[in-house]
N, C-alpha and C positions, 0 to 999 in steps of 0.2 A: 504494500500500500504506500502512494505515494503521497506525502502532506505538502497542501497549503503553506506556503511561508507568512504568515502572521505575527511570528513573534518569538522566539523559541523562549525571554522571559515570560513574557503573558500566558506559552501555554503550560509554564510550571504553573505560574501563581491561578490559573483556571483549573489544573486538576488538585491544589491544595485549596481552592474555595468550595470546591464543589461538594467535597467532603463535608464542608460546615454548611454549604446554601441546600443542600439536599435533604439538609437531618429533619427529621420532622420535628412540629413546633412544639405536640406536647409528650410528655415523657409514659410511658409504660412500662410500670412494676410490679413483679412479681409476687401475690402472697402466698405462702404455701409451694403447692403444685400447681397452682391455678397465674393468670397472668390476666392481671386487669387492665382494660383498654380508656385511655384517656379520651378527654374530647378530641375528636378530630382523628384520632387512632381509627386503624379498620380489624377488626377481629381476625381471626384465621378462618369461621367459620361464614364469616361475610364477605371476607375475602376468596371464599369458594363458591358464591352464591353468584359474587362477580364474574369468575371465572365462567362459570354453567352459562350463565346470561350470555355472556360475550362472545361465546366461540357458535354460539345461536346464534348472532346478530353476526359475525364474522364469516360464518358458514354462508349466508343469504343473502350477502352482499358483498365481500369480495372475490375475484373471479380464484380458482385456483385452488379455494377452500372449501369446495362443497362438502366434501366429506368430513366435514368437519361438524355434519348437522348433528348427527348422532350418537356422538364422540362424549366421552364424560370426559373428567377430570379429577386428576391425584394430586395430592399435595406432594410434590418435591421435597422443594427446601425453602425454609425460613430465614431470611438473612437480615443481618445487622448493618448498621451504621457505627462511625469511630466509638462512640458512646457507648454502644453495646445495646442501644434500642432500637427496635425492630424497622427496618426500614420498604422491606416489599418481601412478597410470595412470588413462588415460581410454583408453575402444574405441569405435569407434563398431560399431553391429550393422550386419552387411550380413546381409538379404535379399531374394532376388533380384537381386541383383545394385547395390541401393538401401539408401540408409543409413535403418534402420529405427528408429534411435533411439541408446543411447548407456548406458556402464555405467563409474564410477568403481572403481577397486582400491583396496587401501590399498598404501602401499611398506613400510610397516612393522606387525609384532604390536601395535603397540601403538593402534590403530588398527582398528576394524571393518572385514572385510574386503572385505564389499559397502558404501560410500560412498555412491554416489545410482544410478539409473537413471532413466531417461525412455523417453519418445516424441520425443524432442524435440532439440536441438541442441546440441552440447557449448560453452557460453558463448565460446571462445576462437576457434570457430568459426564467429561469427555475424560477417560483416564490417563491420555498424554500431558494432560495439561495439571490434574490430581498429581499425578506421579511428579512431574518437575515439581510442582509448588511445594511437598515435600521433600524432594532431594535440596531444593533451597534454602528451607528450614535446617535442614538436616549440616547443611553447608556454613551456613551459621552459627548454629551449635557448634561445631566443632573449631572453628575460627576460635567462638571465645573460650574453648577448653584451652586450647594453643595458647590464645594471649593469658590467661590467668596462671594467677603462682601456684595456684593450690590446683591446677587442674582437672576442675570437678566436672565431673559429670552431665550431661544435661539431655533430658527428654524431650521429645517431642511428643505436645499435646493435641487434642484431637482437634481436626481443619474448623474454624468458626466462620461459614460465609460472610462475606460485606456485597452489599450492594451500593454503590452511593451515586448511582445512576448511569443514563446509558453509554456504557464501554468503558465501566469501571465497574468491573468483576474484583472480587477480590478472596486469596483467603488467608486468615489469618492463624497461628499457632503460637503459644505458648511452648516457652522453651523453660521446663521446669526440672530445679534442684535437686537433691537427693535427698532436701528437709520438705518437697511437695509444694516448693513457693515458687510461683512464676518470676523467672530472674528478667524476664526481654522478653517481647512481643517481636515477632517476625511478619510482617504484611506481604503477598506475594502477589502479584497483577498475573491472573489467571491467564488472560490470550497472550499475552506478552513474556511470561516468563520472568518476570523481572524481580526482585527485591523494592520495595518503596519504603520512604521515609519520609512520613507526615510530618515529623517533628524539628526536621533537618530542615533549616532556613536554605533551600535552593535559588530563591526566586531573585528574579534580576529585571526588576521595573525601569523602562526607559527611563531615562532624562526627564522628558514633557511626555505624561502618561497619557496627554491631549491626541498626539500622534498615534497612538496606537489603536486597532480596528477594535479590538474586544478587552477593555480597560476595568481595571475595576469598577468604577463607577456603569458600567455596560450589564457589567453580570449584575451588580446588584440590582438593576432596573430592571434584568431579563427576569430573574427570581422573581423580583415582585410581580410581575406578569403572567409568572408561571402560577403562583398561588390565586393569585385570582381566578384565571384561568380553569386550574384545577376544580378549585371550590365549586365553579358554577359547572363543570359537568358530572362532579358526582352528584349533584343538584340533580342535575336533567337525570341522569344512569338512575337514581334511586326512584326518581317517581315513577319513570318506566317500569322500573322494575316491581312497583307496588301496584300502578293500576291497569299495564297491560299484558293480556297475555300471547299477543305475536311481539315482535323484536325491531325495535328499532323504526318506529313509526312514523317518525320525523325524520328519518337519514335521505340523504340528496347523498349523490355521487356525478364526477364527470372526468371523461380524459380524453385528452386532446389529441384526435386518429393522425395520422400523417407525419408523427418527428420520428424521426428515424435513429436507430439504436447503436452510436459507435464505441468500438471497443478502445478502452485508454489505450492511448498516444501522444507521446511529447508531455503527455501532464494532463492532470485531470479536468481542470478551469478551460483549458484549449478546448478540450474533447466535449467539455460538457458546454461548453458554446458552440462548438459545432454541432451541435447536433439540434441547438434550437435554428440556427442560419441554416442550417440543411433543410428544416421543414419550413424556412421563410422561402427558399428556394424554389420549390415545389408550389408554392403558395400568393403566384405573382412577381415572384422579383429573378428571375432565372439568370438572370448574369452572376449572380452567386454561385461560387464554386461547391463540389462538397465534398463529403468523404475526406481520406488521408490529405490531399492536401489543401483544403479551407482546415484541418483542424494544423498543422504544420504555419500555414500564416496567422492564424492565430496565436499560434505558440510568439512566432518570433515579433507580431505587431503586441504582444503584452510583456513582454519582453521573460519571457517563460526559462528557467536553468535548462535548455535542450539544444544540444547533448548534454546531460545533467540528468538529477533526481525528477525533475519536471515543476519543479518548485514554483510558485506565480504569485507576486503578490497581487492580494485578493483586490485591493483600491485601482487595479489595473487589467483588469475585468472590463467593466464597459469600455473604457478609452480603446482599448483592443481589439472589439467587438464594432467599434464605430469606426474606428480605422481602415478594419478589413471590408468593411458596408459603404465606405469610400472609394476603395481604393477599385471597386466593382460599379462604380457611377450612383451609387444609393446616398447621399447626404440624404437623408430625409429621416435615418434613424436614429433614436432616439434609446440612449443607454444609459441606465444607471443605476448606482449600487445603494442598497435598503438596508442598513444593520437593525432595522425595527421592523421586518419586518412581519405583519398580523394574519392570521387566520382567514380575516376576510378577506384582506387583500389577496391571498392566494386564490381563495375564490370565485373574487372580481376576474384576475388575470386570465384561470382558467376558464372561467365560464367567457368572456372573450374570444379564446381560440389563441393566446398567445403564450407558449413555453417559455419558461426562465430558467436560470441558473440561479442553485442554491447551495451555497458557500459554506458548510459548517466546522464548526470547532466541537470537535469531541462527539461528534453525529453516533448514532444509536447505531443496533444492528438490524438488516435488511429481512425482510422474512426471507427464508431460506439459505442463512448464513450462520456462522458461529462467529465469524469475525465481527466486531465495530466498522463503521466506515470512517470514524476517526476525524483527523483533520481531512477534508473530502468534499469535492465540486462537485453535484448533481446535478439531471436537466429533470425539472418538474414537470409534469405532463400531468396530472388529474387529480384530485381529491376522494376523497370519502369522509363527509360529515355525518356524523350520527352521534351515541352518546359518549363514543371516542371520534379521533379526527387523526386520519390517516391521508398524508401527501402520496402521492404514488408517484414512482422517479424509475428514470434511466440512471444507471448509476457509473457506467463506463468499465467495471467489471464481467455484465452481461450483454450478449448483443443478441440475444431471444428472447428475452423477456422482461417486462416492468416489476419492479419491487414495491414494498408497503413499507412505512416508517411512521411510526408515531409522531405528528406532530410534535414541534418542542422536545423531541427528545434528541437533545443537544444543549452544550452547555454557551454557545450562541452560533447564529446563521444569519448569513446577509444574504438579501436576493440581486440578481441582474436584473432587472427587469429590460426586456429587449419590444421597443415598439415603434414599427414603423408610421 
């Protein structure tokens, strides 16, 4: 996967905020054996009720899913946040008796209440990924038997899921004494393999944080967005859920026929702009090139790292896109970049008939993937509103088919909007 050049400070300081902007607001503790649910907390067992609901209304109106009508659902795994309170459920779907793919909950309002779904494997589940984050732990441990005088010993304790939102899997262990006390917490980024350190000041804020596309002050406003956001669909999901009994009563959907599907080249922002200028192509304006090389001028009119990582800075997007609409007798279009951009506005654009690129930092996973899309240029092509809200995108990984991504599930995303 190749990233967006954004920031490499910001996108430390974006995955240590998102640990704290993701936590839920109110806290949930345990009496007994039992675990009592605060305001705004969502139970396990309402959190299954969610789940049943959803993959109904998922089955009946996403294409791809039908088999999903029938389908129940298991409770997986219950994952935490840094705090150690509950932060989202995972299910996997059974049917026929076959795990048919997989649906995140939120544990808290404040929070979308559909997360991610797949075809695909719930990350904690894949034993390549189990195995390393133990061998890491395990690698750890013994660093500090090495570094210590006394040499002691040390266990590893049993994997603690973290979820702290989309394409921040995580899991954690306890690396415990010989007197039963946790000496160090080991964190281990599940898709990635890696060791992290929440605690460890990494972050390297520009100069003028003004300059930068997704700034502190950015996230904090997207969070607030997001909370609101959230609130008001588990709002609509709940009534649904109490007074009707078909699925999803109110949901609209639409996608834009005619953009055509290219596979990454040169960088993702190229690619994912060519493939909107491809179906401008087709659509009236035929002096536009397309395929490998409109997305190749692209590359080099946004001044894109190719030959390189593919790297683009994102602020260089439209200018690039209006360049190459020039440089084919088009001044007439009209490009620009959105770091706010809304729900509806998605809407607006798609119900229009006009595809955009959508720019994210720390983007969710695609159904039918185990990977994140990470830092990742998409071309949006349609909707699904209902009592979740799913963008459906070309993603420049597949060139047969369209993907579903949880609105918002990203830690921020700007759009191109491209209009002639």
């Amino acid at each position: 996967m190749v990233k967006n050049k954004i920031g490499i400070g910001i996108l430390f300081l974006a995955t240590l905020l998102v640990g704290m902007a993701l936590m839920p607001a109110a806290s949930a503790q345990k009496e007994s054996s039992n675990v009592t649910y605060s305001l705004g907390m969502i139970s396990e067992k309402q959190a299954e009720e969610v789940a049943s609901y959803s993959i109904k209304e998922i089955s009946g109106s996403v294409p791809n899913f039908e088999d999903w009508e029938d389908a129940t659902v298991k409770l997986s795994t219950v994952y935490y946040d840094l705090d150690g309170k509950i932060s989202a459920y995972s299910y996997n779907i059974i049917e026929n008796k076959q795990q048919a793919g997989y649906i995140f909950i939120s544990a808290t309002k404040d929070n979308y209440p559909v997360l991610e779904f797949s075809k695909g494997k719930i990350p904690n589940e894949i034993p390549e990924y189990t195995t390393r984050s133990k061998s890491l732990a395990q690698e750890r441990a013994n660093k500090i038997k090495l570094e210590s005088n006394d040499k002691e010993e040390l266990t590893i304790g049993r994997m603690k899921p973290l979820y702290l939102g989309p394409t921040f899997y995580y899991a954690e262990y306890a690396l415990i004494d010989t007197e039963g006390k946790a000496k160090e917490k080991v964190i281990v980024d599940l898709p990635f393999s890696t060791i992290v350190d929440f605690n460890k000041s990494n972050v390297s804020i520009p100069v003028n944080e003004e300059d930068c596309l997704f700034n502190n002050t950015y996230l904090q406003q997207q969070q607030e967005i997001r909370t609101q956001n959230s609130n008001i669909q588990w709002t609509v999901l709940e009534k649904e859920m109490a007074n009707s009994s078909s699925y999803s009563t109110s949901s609209s959907s639409k996608t834009i026929s005619g953009v055509p599907k290219y596979g990454w080249l040169c960088g993702c922002s190229p690619t994912a702009s060519g493939m909107v200028l491809g179906y401008w192509a087709s659509h009236g304006y035929s002096y536009l090139i397309t395929g490998p090389d409109l997305v190749r001028e692209l590359a080099t009119a946004m001044g894109t790292e190719w030959p390189g990582n593919g790297a683009t800075w994102p602020w260089a997007i439209d200018d690039g896109i209006e360049t190459v609409c020039n440089n084919h007798g088009y001044n007439n279009f009209d490009a620009s970049n959105d770091i706010y951009v809304s729900w509806s506005e998605v809407k607006t654009e798609v119900n229009a008939d006009k595809p955009f690129v959508l720019s994210m930092l720390n983007g969710g996973t695609g159904n039918g993937y185990t990977q994140p899309y990470g830092d990742h240029s998409v071309t949006c092509v349609g909707y699904y509103d209902g009592s979740s809200d799913y963008v459906y995108i070309h993603d420049t990984w597949d060139t047969s088919n369209k993907h579903y991504l949880t609105f918002g599930s990203w830690t921020g995303a700007m759009a191109t909007w491209v209009r002639p």
